[in-house]
N, C-alpha and C positions, 0 to 999 in steps of 0.2 A: 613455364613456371606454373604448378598448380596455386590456385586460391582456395583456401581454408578461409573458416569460421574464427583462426586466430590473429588470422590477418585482417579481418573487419574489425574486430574487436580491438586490435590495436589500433586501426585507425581513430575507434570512436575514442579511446583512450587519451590519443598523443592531439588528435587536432584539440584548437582552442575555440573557432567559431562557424569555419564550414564543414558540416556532416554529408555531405549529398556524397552519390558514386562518380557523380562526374568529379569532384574534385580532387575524390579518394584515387582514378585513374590516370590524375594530372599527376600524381606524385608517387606512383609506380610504376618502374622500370618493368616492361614486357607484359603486363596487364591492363588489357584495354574494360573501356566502359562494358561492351557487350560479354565481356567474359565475368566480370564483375555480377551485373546486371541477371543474367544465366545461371550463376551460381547462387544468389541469392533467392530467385525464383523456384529452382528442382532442388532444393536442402529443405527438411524439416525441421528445424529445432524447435522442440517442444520444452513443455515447464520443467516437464524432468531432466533438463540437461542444467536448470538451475538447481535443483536437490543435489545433483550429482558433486556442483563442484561447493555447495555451501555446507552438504553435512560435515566436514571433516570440518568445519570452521565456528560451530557452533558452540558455546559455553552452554553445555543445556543444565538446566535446573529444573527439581520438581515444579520448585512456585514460580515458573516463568506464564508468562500470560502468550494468548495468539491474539492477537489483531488483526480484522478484516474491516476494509474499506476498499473504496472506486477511487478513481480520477479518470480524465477526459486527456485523452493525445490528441491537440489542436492540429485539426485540420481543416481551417474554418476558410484557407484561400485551394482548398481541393477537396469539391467536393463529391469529385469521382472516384476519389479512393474507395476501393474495396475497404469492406467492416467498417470505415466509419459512416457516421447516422449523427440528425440532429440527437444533443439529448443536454441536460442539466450539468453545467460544470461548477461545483463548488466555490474553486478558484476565482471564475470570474462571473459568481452568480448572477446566472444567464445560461439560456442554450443558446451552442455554439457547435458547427459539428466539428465532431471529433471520432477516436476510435477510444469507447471502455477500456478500461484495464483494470480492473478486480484482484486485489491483493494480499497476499496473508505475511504477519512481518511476525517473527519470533523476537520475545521481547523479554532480557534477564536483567529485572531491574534492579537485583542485588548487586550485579559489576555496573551496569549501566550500559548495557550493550545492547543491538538487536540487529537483524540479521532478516533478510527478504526468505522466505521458505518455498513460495508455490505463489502461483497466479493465474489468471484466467483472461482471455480475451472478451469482453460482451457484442457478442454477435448473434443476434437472436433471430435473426433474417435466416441465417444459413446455418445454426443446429436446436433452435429452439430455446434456448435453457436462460432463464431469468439467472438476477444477480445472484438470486436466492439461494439459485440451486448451484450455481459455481460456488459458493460458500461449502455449501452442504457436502458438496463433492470435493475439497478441498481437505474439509473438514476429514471426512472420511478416510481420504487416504493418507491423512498426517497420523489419523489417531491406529485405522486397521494393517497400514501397507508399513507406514515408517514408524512406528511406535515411538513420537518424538513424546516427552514428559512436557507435559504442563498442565495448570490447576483451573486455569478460569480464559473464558473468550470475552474479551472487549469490541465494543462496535459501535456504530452512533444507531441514531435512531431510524433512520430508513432501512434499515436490516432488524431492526427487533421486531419481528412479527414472531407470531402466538410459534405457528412451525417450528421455526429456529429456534426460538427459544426452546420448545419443547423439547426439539431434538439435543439441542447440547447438554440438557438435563437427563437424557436417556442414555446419554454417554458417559455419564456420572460427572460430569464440568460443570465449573459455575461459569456465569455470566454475570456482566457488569453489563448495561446499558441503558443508554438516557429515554423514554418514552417523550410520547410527542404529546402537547399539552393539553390536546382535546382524545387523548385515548381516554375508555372510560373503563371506572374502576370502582370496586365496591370493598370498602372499610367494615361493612357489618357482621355480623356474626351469623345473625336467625331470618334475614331476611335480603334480596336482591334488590339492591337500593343504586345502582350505577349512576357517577357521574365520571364528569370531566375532570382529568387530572388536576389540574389549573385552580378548580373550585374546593378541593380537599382543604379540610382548617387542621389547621397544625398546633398539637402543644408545645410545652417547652422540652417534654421528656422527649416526646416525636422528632423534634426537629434534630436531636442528638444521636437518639437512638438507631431512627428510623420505625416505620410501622410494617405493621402486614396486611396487602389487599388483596382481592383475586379482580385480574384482569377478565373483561368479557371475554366470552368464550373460548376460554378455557376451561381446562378441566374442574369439574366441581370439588375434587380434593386438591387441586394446584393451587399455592399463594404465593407470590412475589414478596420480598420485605423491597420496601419502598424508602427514598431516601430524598431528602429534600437539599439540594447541594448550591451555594452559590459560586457560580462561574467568576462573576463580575459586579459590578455594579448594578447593572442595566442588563442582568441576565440570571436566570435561575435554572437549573435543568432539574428535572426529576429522575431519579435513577434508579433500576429496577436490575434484583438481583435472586439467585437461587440458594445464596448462602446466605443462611437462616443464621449463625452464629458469627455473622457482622453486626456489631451494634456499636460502630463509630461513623456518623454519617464524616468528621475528619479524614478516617482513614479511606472511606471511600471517595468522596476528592479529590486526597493523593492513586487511589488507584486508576481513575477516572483520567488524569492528567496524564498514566502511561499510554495511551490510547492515542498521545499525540505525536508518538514517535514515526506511527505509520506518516504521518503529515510533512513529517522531517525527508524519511526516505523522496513520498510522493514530489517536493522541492529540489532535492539533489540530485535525483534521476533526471528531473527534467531540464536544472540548468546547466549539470554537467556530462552527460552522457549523448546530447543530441537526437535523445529517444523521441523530437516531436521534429526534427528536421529532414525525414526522409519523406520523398512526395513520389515515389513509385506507385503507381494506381492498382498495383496487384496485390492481393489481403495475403500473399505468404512471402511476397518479399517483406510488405510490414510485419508480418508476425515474427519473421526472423531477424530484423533491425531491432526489432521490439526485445525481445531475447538476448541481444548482443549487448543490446545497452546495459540491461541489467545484471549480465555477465562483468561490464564493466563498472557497474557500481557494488557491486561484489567487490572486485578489485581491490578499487578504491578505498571502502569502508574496511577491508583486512587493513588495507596498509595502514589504516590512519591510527585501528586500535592499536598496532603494532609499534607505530612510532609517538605515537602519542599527541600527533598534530591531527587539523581538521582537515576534512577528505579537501576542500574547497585549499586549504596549502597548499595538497600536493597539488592536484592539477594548474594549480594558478602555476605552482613553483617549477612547471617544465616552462613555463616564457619567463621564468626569473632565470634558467640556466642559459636559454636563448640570448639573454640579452647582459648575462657574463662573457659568454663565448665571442659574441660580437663586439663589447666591447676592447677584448683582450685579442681579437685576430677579426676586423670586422667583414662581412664580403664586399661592403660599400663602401672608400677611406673619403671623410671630410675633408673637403678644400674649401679653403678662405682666401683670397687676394687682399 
């Protein structure tokens, strides 16, 4: 019996708590661990095998946004694995090792949908390339190879460097993004007067409007319009954009808040697809677990727009059918004396 990529991918699908190959082999007729194992190993799947099966599934719109962000695949009790490396995990603010994973999530906030596009492994031991530039290359082959529409790039602020930004302005995109509170910035007209974001005094027209500053170096005709947004209570983000005919620091807020769809994905990938459960020490059997998982939330997220429940239904709802069937014919019958 050959093993396929759709046979793993079912597995990660149908199981509820163990992902490993050992136990994927316990429950296949004529499929042992080392054949499993073998195939996982000499298979490539690469990002483009995620393009392949999501373009047909996209709602695209011109004014749809891309979202790029990281998360960390906990690998914190193996630290032999190939690609992962200590580094900063969000989730559990803290470094912990893990293996990067760099993401681009297409996002139509007019239906309310969004959809994983491309991704990137960060492994800079074994081909060099910062987060920066998995974006940049990301970037690239969404806008020159797939010519996907959208109008502006969302990101937090350890990706808003002078580059990036520059570069998605050179691609004719805007950009939403939060700057960090000690970046420095000059509000004046006739003279290079830099400070720290944090220390900017605000009017009342400013704080609605937003203003225009130019970031240190940058280009001397480049300005940012700048916006003062509150998060929270106990939080304020400054946010830096290249569309100059934004003047609701409201509506940017609300666009600000779509950015946290990638956050949704980065949660349902990891508690429903088992994408942090494989402990194989080779960097291309994790890259291709890696791949399957988010094959499987692919899946997932069609079925859920489709029926109109949350992805977390359906999967819970294959141990709700389990435990009809067993009810109604069970393998184990209760006895009482």
């Amino acid at each position: 019996m050959r093993f396929t990529k759709l046979n793993y991918c079912q597995y990660l699908l149908s199981s509820q708590i163990n992902y490993t190959i050992t136990n994927l082999a316990a429950h296949l007729e004529q499929i042992s661990h080392d054949k499993i194992n073998r195939y996982l190993k000499n298979e490539k799947l690469t990002p483009r095998l995620i393009w392949d099966n999501v373009k047909d599934l996209i709602e695209i719109n011109e004014n749809a946004y891309l979202v790029f962000d990281d998360t960390v695949i906990d690998k914190r009790y193996a630290i032999e694995i190939e690609a992962s490396k200590r580094q900063y995990s969000g989730n559990e603010h803290g470094i912990i090792q893990g293996i990067g994973l760099v993401n681009c999530v297409y996002v139509n906030h007019e239906v309310g949908k969004f959809w994983v596009v491309d991704y990137r492994i960060y492994d800079p031991e074994r081909d060099g390339k910062t987060k920066i530039e998995h974006v940049t290359e990301m970037l690239q082959n969404l806008v020159y190879h797939k010519g996907i529409p959208f109008t502006a790039v969302l990101m937090d602020s350890w990706y808003a460097t002078n580059k990036l930004m520059l570069y998605i302005d050179d691609l004719g995109k805007y950009y939403y993004c939060p700057l960090k509170r000690n970046r420095l910035v000059d509000e004046t007209r006739d003279k290079k007067d830099y400070q720290k974001i944090e220390l900017l005094s605000w009017n009342e027209s400013e704080l609605k409007l937003g203003k225009l500053v130019k970031i240190k170096k940058f280009p001397s005709a480049k300005k940012v319009k700048l916006f003062r947004v509150t998060v929270s209570t106990d939080r304020t983000d400054f946010i830096a954009t290249n569309d100059f005919s934004q003047d609701s620091t409201d509506v940017v807020q609300q666009v600000c808040k779509v950015r946290w769809k990638i956050e949704e994905f980065h949660r349902e990938l990891k508690q429903l697809t088992g994408v942090e459960s494989c402990q194989c020490r080779k960097g291309r059997i994790q890259r291709n677990h890696i791949a399957c998982a988010i094959l499987v939330w692919l899946r997932l997220k069609d079925l859920a727009y489709k029926t109109g429940i949350t992805i977390y239904q359906i999967k819970h709802g294959l141990l709700s059918n389990y435990l009809v069937q067993q009810l109604k014919r069970p393998d184990i019958s209760m006895f009482i004396v």
